[in-house]
N, C-alpha and C positions, 0 to 999 in steps of 0.2 A: 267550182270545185270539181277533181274529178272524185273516181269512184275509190283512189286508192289510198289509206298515207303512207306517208313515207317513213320506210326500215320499220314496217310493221306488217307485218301476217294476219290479214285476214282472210273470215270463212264467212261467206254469204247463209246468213239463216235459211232454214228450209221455208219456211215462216215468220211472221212479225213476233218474233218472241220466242220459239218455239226454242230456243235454246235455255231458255231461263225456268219454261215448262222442265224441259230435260234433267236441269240441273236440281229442281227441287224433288223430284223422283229418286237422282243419284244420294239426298238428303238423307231420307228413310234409309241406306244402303251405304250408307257412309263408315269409316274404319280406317281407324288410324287419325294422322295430319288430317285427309279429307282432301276436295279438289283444290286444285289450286285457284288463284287468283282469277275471276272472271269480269273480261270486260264486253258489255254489248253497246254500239254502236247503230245511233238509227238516223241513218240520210235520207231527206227530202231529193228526189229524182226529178230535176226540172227538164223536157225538152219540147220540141217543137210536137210530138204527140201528147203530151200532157204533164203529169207529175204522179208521183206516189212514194212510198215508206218501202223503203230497202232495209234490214237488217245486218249489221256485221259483228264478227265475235272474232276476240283472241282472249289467250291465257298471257299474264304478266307474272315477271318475277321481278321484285328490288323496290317493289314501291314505297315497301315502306307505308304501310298503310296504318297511321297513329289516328289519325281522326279524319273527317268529311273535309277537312282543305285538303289534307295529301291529297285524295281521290278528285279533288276539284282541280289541281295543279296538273295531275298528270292529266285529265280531259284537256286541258288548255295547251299541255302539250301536242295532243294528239291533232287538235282544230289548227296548230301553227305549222302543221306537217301535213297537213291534208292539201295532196297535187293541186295544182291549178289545173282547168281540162284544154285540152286543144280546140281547135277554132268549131267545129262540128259538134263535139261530143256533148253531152249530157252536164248538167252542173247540177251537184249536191254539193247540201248544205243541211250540218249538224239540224237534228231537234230533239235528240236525245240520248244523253249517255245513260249505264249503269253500271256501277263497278260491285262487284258481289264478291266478298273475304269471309272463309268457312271459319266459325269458330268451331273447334272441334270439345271444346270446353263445354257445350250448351247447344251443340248438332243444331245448329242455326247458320244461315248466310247472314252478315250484316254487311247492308246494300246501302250505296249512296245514291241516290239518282239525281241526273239535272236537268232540267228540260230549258231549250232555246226559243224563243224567250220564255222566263219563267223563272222558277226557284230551284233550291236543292231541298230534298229530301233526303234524311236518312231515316232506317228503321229495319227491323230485322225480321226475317221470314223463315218459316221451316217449312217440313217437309211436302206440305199440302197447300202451302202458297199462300199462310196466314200472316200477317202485317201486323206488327208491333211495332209499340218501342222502343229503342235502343239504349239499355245503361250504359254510363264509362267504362261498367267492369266489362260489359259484355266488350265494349269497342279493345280495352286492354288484351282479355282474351286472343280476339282475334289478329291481335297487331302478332301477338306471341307467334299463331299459329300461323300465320303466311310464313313473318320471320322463317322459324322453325322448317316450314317447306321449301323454303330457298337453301337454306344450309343443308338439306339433305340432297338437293338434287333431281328429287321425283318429276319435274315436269317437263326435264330433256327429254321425257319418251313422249309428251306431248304432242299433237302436231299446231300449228299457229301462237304458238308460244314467242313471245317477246321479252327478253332479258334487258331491262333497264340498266344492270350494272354486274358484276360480276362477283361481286361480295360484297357486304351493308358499309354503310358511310360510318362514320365515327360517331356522331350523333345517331343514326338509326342503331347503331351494335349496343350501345350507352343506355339507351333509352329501353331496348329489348332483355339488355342483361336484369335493368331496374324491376321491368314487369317479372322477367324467369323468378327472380328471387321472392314477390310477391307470391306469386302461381308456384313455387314449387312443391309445397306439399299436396296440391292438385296436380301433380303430373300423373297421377296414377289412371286418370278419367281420359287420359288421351291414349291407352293403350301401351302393351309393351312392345320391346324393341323384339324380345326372341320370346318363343317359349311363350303359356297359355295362360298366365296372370299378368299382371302387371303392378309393381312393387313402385315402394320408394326408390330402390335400387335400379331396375329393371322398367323401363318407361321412355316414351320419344321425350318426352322433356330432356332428361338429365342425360340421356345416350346418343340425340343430337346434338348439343354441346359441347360432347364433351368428342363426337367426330372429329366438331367442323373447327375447335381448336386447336386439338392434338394433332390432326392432320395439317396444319399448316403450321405443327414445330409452335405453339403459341402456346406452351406449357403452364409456366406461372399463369397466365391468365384463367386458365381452366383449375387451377390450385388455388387462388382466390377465391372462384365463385362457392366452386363443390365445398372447402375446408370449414366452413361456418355448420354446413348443416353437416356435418360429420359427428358434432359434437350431439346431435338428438339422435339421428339415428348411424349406430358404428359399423352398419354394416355398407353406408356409403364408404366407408375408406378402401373400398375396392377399387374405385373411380380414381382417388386420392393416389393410390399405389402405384397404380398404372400409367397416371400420368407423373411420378415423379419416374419412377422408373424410365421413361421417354425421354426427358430430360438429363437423366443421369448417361445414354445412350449418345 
């Protein structure tokens, strides 16, 4: 194997790890969505001077990250894309991924890791690099909150950022509106969209939403989710209004 895969941006660690160090510091300091999707990469360096652990990182968007297979599928994609090396060069070979999705529900990373050979691990870490375990809710959570970050956009400013797709599959969109409707009276905990509270009203939950629908003309769809909870609190039919009004346009 060579050093690189293929249609994927990576960034060579400074350090074995030292990115995932970084990332639980940005934890503590975290606001909003949080970071996006992170993946670390660790190749085995084989050559004719010896061997050693190279580090590689990028940010993902699309994965769709429901449970520990997603995160296992896409590693396996990553291992069927990795160069072959030319006749001289160096051959690496996986020994260990880690995929780390912020929940911002619970200011935790919930991490899959797999080691070659070996097993998977999943379990969730905060700010200070502590190891638990992982609930369903927590996993739900965080499927919400990558979701959520792919429809807003934030990680084009990224650098080594890889877009798996360009908007959720049918099944991923199905299964994210299931969890928003569960979590919506928690969107308040993920911060507002304007302005220094964060309401029923007023929150990345229900304001990326109702973006990433109305900007693709997807009207009714965003009038199905929002119209149920209008009926507990009425000062949602702000949401309501505005997207019939677009449609009426």
């Amino acid at each position: 194997m060579s050093e690189c895969i293929r249609a994927t941006p990576e960034v060579a660690d400074v350090s074995l790890e030292e990115v995932l160090v970084h990332r639980a510091h940005l934890l503590g300091k975290a606001q909003g969505l949080g970071p996006v999707d992170l993946v670390l990469i660790e190749k085995e360096r084989d050559s004719l001077l010896g061997s050693d652990l190279q580090g590689y990182y990028h940010f993902v968007v699309g994965i769709e990250p429901r449970n520990a297979a997603a995160a296992c599928s896409y590693f396996n994609i990553l291992l069927k894309h990795q160069q072959k090396p030319g006749w001289f060069a160096a051959k690496h070979t996986f020994r260990k991924a880690v995929l780390c999705v912020y929940n911002a529900f619970a200011n935790v990373d919930v991490c899959v890791e797999i080691a070659l050979p070996g097993g998977v691990a999943e379990y969730a870490v905060d700010s200070s690099r502590t190891r638990r375990a992982v609930s369903p809710e927590e996993w739900r959570q965080a499927f919400l909150c990558s979701v959520l970050r792919g429809m807003s956009g934030i990680a084009t400013e990224l650098p080594a950022v890889k877009v798996l797709r360009p908007t959720l599959t049918l099944a991923g969109e199905a299964a994210a509106l299931e969890v928003a409707r569960e979590l919506f009276w928690q969107g308040k905990a993920l911060g507002p969209r304007e302005g220094a509270q964060a309401t029923d009203v007023n929150n990345l939950l229900v304001c990326t939403l109702k973006d990433y629908f109305l900007s693709r003309a997807r009207y009714d769809d965003f009038i199905d989710f929002i119209t149920p909870f209008t009926y507990t609190c009425h000062a949602l039919k702000a949401h309501l209004v505005e997207a019939l009004a677009g449609k009426q346009d």
